[in-house]
C-alpha positions in Angstrom: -1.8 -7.6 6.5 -3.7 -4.7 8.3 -0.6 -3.6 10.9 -1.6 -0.6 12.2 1.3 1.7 13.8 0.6 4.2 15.9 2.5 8.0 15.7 4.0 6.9 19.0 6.0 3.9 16.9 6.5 6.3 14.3 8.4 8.3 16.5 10.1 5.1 17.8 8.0 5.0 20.2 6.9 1.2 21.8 3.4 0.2 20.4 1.5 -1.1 17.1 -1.3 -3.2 16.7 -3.9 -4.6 14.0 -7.2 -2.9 12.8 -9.5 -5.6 13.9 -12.6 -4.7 11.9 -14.7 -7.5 13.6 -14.4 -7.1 17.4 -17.3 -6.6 18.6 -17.1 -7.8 22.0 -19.4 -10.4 21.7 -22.0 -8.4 20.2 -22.8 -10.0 17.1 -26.2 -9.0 14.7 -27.8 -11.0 12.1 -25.9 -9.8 9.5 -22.7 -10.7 10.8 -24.0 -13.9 11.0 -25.2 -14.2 8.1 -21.5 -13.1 7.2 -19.7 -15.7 9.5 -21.7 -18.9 9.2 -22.3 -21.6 6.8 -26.0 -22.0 6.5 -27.6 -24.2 4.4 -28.1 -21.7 1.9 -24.3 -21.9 1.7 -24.1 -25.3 0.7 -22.1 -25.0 -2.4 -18.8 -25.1 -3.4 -17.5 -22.6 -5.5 -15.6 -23.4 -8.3 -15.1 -20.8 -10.5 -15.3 -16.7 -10.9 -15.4 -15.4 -14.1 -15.7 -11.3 -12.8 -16.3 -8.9 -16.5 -16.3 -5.4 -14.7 -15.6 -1.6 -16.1 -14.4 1.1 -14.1 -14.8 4.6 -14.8 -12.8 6.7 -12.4 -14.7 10.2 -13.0 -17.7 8.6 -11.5 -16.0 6.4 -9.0 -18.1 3.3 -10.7 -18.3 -0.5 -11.8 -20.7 -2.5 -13.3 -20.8 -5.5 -14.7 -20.9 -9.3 -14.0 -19.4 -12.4 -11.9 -20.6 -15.6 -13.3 -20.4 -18.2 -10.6 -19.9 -21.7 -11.5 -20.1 -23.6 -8.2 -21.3 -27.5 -7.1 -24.4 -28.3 -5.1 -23.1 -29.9 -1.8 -26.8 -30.8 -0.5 -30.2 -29.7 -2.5 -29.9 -26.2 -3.1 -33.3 -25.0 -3.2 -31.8 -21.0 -2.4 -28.6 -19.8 -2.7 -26.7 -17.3 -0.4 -24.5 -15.1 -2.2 -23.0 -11.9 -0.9 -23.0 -8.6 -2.0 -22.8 -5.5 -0.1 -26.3 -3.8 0.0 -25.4 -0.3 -1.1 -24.8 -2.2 -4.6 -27.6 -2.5 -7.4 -28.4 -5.6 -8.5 -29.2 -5.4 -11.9 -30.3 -9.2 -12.5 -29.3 -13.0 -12.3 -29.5 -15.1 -14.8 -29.9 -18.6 -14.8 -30.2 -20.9 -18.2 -31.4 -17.4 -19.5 -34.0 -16.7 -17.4 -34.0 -14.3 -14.8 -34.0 -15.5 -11.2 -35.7 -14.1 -7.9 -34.1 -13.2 -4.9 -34.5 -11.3 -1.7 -32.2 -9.1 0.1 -31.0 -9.6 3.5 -28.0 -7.1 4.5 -25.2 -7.6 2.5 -26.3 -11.2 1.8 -28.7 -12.2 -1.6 -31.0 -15.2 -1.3 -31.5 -16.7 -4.9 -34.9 -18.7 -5.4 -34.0 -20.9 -8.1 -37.3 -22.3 -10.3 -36.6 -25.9 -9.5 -34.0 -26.5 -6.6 -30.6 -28.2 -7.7 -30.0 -31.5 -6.6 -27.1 -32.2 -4.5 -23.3 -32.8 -6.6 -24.9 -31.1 -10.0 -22.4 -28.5 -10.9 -23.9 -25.2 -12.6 -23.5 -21.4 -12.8 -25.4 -18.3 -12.3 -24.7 -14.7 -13.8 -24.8 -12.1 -11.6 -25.4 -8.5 -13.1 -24.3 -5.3 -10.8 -23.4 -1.8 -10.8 -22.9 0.9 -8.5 -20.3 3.2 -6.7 -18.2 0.7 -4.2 -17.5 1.8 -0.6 -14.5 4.1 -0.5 -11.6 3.1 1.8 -10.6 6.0 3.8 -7.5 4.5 5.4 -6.9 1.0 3.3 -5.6 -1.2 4.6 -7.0 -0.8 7.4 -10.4 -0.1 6.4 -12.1 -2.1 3.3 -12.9 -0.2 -0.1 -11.8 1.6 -3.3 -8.8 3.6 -3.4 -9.8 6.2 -6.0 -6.8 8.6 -6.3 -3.7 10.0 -8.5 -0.4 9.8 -9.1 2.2 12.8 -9.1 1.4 13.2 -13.0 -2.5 13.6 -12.5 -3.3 10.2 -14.2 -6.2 7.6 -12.4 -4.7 5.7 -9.5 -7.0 3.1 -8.1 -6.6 0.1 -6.0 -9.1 -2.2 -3.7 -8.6 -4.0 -0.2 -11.0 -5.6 1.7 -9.4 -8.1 4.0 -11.4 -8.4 6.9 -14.6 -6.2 5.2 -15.4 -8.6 2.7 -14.5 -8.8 -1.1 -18.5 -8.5 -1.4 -18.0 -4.7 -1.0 -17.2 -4.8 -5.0 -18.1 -8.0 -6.4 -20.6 -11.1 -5.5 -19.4 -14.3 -4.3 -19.6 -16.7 -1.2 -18.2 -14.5 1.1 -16.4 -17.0 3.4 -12.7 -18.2 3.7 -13.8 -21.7 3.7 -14.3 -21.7 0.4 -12.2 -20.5 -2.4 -12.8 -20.9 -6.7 -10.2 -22.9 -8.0 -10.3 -20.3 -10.8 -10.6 -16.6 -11.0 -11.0 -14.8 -14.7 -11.0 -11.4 -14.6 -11.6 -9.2 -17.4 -11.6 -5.7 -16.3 -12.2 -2.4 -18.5 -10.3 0.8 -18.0 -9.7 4.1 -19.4 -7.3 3.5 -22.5 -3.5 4.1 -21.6 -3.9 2.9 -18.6 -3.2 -0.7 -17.4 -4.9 -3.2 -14.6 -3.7 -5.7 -13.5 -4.6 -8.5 -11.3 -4.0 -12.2 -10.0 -2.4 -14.9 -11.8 -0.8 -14.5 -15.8 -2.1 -11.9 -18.2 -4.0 -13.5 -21.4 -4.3 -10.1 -23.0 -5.2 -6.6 -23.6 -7.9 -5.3 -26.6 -8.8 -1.8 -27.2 -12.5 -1.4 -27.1 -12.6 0.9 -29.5 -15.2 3.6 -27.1 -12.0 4.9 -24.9 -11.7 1.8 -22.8 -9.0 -1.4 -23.1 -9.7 -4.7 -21.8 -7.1 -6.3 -19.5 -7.3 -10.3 -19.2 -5.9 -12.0 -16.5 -6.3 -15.4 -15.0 -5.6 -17.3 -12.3 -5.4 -21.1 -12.2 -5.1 -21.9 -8.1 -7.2 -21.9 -4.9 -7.1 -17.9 -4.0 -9.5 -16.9 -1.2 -12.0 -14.0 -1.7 -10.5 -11.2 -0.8 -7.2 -11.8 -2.9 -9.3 -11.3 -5.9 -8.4 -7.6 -6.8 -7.8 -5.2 -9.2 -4.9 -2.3 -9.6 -5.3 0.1 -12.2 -2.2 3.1 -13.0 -0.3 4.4 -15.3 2.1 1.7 -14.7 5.9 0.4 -16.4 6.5 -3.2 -16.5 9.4 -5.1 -15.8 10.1 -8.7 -15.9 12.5 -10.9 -14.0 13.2 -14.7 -12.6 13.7 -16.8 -9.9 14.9 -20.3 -11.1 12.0 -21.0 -13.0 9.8 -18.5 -11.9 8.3 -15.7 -13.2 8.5 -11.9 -11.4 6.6 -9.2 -12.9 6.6 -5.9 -11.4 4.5 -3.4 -11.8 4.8 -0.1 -10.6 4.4 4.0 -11.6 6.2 4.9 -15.0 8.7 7.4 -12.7 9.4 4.8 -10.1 11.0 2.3 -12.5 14.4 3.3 -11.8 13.4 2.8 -8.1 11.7 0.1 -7.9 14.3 -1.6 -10.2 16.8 -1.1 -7.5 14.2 -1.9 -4.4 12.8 -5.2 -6.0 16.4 -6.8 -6.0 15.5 -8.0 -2.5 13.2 -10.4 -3.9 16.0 -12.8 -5.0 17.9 -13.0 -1.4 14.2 -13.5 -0.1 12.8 -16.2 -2.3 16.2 -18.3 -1.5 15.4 -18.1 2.6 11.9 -18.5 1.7 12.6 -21.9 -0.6 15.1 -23.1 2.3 13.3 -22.6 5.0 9.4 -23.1 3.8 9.9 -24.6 0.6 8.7 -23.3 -3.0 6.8 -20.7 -3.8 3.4 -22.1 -4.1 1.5 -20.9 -7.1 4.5 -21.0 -9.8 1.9 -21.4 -12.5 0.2 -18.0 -11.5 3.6 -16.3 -11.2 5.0 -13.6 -8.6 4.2 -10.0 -8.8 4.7 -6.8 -6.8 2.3 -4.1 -7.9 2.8 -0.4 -6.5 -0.4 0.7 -5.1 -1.4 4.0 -3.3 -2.0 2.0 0.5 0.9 0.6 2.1 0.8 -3.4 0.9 -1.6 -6.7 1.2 -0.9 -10.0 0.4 -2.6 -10.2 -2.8 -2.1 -13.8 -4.5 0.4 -13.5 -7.4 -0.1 -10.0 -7.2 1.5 -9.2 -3.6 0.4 -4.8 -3.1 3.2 -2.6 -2.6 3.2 0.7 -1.1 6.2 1.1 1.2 7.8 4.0 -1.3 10.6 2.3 -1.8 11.8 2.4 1.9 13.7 -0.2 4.2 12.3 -1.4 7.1 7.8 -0.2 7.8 8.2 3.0 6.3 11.2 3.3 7.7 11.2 2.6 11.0 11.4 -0.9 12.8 8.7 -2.7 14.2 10.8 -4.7 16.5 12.9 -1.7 17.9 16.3 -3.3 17.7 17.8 -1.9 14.4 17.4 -5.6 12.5 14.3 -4.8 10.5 15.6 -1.5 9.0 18.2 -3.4 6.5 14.9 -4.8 3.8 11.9 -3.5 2.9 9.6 -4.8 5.4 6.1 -4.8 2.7 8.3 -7.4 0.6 9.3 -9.6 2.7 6.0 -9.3 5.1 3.4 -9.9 2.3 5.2 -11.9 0.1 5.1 -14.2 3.1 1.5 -14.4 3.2 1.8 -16.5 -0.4 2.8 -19.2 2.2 0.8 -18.1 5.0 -2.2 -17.0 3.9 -3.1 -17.2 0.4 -1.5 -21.0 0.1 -2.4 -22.2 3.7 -5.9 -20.1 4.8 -8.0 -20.2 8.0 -11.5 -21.5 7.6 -13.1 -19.1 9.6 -11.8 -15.6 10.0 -11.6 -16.0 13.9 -8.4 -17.9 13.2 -6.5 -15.4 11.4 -3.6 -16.0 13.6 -2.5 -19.0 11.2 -2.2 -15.8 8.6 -0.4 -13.2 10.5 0.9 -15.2 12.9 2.8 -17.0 10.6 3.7 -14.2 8.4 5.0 -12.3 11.1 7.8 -15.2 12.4 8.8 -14.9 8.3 10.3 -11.9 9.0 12.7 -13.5 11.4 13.5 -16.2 9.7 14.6 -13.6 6.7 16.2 -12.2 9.6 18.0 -15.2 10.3 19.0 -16.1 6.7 20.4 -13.0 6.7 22.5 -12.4 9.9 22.2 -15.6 11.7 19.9 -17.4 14.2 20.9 -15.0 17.1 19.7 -11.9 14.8 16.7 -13.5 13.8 15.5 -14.3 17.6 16.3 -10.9 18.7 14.3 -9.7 16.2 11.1 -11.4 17.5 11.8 -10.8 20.9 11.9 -7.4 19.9 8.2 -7.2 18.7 6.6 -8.2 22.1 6.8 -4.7 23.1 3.8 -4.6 20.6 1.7 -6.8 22.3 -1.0 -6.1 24.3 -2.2 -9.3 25.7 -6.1 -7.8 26.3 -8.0 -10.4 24.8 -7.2 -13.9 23.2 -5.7 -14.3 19.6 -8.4 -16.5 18.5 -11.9 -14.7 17.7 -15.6 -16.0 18.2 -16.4 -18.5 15.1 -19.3 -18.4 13.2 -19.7 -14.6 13.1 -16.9 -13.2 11.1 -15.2 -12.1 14.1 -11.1 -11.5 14.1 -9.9 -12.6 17.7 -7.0 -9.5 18.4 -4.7 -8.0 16.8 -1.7 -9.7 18.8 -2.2 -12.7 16.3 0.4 -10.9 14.6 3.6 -10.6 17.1 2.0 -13.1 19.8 1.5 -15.7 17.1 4.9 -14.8 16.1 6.7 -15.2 19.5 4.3 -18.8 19.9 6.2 -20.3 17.0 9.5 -19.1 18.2 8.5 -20.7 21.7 7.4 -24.1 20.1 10.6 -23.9 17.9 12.3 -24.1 21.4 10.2 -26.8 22.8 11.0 -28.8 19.8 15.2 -27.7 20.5 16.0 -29.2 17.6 16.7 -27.1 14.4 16.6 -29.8 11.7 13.3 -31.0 12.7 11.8 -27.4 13.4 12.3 -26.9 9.7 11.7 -30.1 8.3 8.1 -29.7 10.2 8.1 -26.1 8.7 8.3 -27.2 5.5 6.0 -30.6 5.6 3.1 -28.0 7.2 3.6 -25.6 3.9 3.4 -28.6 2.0 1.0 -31.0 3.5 -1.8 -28.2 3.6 -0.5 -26.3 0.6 -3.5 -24.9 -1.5 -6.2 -25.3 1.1 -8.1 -24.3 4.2 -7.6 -25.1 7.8 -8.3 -24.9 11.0 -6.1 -23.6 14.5 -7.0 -27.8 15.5 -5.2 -28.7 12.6 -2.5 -26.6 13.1 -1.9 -27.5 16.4 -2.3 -31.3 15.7 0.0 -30.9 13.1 2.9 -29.1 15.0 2.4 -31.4 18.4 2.9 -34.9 16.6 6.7 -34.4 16.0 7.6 -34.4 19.6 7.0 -36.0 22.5 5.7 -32.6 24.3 2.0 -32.9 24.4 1.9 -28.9 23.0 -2.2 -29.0 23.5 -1.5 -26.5 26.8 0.9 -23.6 25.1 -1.3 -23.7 22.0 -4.6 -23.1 24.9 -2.3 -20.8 26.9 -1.4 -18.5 24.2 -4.3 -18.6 21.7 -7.2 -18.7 23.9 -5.8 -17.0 26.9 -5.3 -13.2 27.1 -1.7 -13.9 28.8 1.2 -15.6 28.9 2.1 -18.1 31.9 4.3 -17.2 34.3 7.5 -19.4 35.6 7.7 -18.3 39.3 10.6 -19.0 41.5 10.8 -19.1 45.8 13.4 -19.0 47.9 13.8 -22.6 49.5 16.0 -22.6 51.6 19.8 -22.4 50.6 17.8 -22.9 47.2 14.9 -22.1 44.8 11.7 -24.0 44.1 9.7 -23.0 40.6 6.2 -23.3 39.2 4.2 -22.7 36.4 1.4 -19.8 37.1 -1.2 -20.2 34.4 -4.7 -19.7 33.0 -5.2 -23.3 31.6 -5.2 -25.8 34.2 -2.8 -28.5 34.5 -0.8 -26.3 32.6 3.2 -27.9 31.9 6.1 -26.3 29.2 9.5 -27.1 29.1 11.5 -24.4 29.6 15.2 -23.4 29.0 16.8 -21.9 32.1 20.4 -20.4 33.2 21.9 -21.9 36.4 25.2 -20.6 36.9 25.8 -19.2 32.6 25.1 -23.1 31.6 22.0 -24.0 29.9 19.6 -26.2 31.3 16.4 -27.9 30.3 13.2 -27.5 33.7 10.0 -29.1 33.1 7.6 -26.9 35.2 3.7 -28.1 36.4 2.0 -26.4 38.6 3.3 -27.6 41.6 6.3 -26.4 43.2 9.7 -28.2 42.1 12.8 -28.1 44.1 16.4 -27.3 42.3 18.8 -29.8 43.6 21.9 -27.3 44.4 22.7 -24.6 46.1 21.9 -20.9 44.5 21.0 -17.5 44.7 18.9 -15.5 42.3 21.5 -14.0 40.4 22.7 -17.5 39.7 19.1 -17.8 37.7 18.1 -16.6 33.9 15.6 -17.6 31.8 16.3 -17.5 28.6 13.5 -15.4 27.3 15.5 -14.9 24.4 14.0 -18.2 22.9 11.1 -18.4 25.3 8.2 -15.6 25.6 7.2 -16.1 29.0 7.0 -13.7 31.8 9.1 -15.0 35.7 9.1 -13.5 38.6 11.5 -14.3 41.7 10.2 -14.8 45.5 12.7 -14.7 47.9 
């Protein structure tokens, strides 16, 4: 989650968009190929992160180690791992001897003394130190968060979605592959607490004014989920059938956030209806207060809405139904679906993360006030959209495609929800898709396969339309005669959608092309509605 709103939404005004940190228009360097691509330096799997890191606030500074345990997929002469350059490394160790490596960038090449041989599984340990960038704005720019609270004690919080988790620790910096096990033991100022992703194992005092915090998590998490959060925090613990919530947040907040965090129960049950269970039980559920407004953190969801309803307050869709729940709850606690469970293989299709996440917040919509409510509600977040440039970014160079992947990808599920016009099978393909890729990485092909073999629609055209398109087709109308004709007006060629239209207040079902279609009776245009409601799709009338 990166929304950006601008002052103008903030004084209800009509616009808000994403801070796309990759869009280069098509000007792409070394390094962010380096970043983007899976070379054969890459050819590993990752299996596990074992991060032991200490932070010392005054001097805004970690060091420390990630020991990466990871599988040879071909003969693995060099390894690529990544590591921001501004970073010292302090020295790799391999069976106890130090390795070479050059430095490209913010990517490491690791000579190893004989090279692996392809499926032997083995680790490295990776010393570092130095002062991590500083986020100015997170989230929408990548980095540290070193601040305070009210009280003067050490606030500090990391987010890197989009920059790259290598900006504070080394990994393979790449969504398409994620450790199927993250240790993190991470060393702070005693009386203070961290926490981060997955169940706590334990604190010990060090003895030398810092306490170890222990935490572990046991599924799939993509890079930049990994995280610490380190306050003067309260703890309070709660369930959810048989799930764990743990909430942390500021020692004067408790009475607040005790309060705010009852939303999470009327969430999880739309959530298990509608999507099915929460995905990473054995990790548990935790909101975290942090000092930037939220990110979908696995198991350890950021939250920094201060205890408002709605984004801060105001509503994103401009229609008054986002300003009854917190909109950082229910937004990145649907990421752990859409996301952190389910995650794009290459950054360029973030859409099947935001997109997603962003039709969530109808569907909580929905549970709460009915289906009516919750398509108003994502009608109401087109006026956010710019349609400038496609959703889906260049692959193979870290490159986000536009920030409409949010309330375009949104309105494209809504529209396909309508193609399918059938509820029960809409969310009985919901839920298959949260289960059938649960816990790994896809692709928009996937996706779209996945979604299109239900019906009998061939979906292949919308999904090109609205995803690799900048705009939306147009369902024209002509006068003909004591009638109207209509036609599709496209990008994609051969472009067809079913469409829902009004003829006379009754509902009826047109199946556009490109070529001009007759109605069979008699009309005028006011006899004529599309029902946008259901359908995002510009018309226009020619009489």
């Amino acid at each position: 989650m990166k929304i950006f709103v601008t002052i103008s939404l903030l004084c209800f005004g009509l616009h808000a968009y994403s801070q796309v940190l990759s869009n280069k228009e098509g000007k792409y360097t070394e390094a962010d190929t380096l970043r983007g691509s899976l070379r054969k330096e890459r050819a590993y799997d990752a299996l596990k992160y074992h991060l032991k890191l200490r932070v010392v606030p005054e001097k805004k500074f970690i060091s420390g180690s990630n020991t990466i345990t990871f599988k040879a997929e071909e003969k693995l002469p060099v390894m690529q791992v990544d590591l921001f350059e501004n970073m010292k490394i302090d020295s790799i160790i391999h069976k106890g001897k130090k390795l070479n490596y050059e430095r490209k960038y913010n990517a490491v090449f690791i000579n190893f003394k004989k090279a692996l041989s392809k499926g032997k599984k083995d680790s490295i340990r990776f010393y570092y130190s130095g002062n991590p960038i500083v986020a100015e704005r997170a989230p929408w720019d990548g980095g540290f968060v070193w601040t305070q609270d009210k009280n003067g004690n050490p606030w500090i919080a990391v987010a890197v979605q989009g920059t790259g988790a290598s900006l504070w620790y080394p990994n393979k910096d790449h969504q398409s592959d994620e450790p199927e096990e993250v240790l993190s033991e991470i060393e702070v100022p005693t009386g203070l607490t961290n926490v981060s992703n997955g169940r706590l194992l334990g604190s010990e005092d060090l003895n030398d004014g810092y306490t170890r915090w222990k935490w572990k998590v046991t599924n799939p998490i993509n890079n930049y989920d990994v995280i610490l959060n380190i306050g003067k925090y309260a703890h309070f613990h709660d369930e959810y059938k048989a799930l764990d919530l743990d909430y942390y947040v500021l020692e004067y907040n408790l009475e607040k956030a005790k309060n705010q965090f009852e939303e999470v129960h009327p969430m999880m049950d739309c959530f298990y209806e509608k999507m099915g269970p929460y995905p990473f039980p054995e990790d548990s559920y935790k909101l975290v207060e942090t000092p930037y407004l939220g990110m979908e953190h696995q198991s350890a969801v950021a939250y920094g809405n201060k205890y408002m309803k709605g984004y801060l307050g105001n509503d994103l869709s401009g229609t008054g139904l986002g300003l009854s729940w917190d909109y950082i709850i229910i937004h990145e606690t649907g990421h752990e679906w859409y996301g952190n469970s389910i995650t794009a293989k290459d950054i360029a299709d973030m859409w099947i993360h935001e997109g997603f996440t962003t039709y969530t917040e109808g569907i909580y919509v929905e549970c709460q006030k009915g289906k009516e409510a919750g398509l108003k509600y994502i009608k109401g977040l087109r006026r956010n959209i710019g349609n400038q440039s496609p959703i889906i970014g260049d692959y193979g160079v870290n490159a986000e495609g536009s920030g409409d992947m949010y309330f375009k990808g949104a309105n494209l599920l809504n529209t396909i929800r309508s193609i399918y016009k059938n509820d029960e099978l809409w969310w009985n393909t919901l839920r298959e898709y949260t289960e059938t890729f649960k816990h790994q990485t896809v692709t928009t092909q996937q996706v779209e396969d996945f979604f299109n073999e239900p019906i009998a629609t061939n979906l292949q055209p919308v999904f090109d339309q609205y995803l690799r398109e900048k705009g939306i087709p147009e369902l024209q109308f002509k006068r003909d005669g004591n009638t109207f004709s209509y036609r599709w007006k496209a990008d994609v060629q051969n472009f067809k959608m079913p469409v829902d239209v009004f003829i006379k207040g009754e509902e009826k079902r047109i199946l556009p092309t490109e070529n001009w279609q007759k109605m069979q009776q008699p009309l005028d245009k006011e006899d004529i509605e599309v029902n946008d409601l259901e359908f995002y799709i510009n018309s226009r009338f020619y009489e």
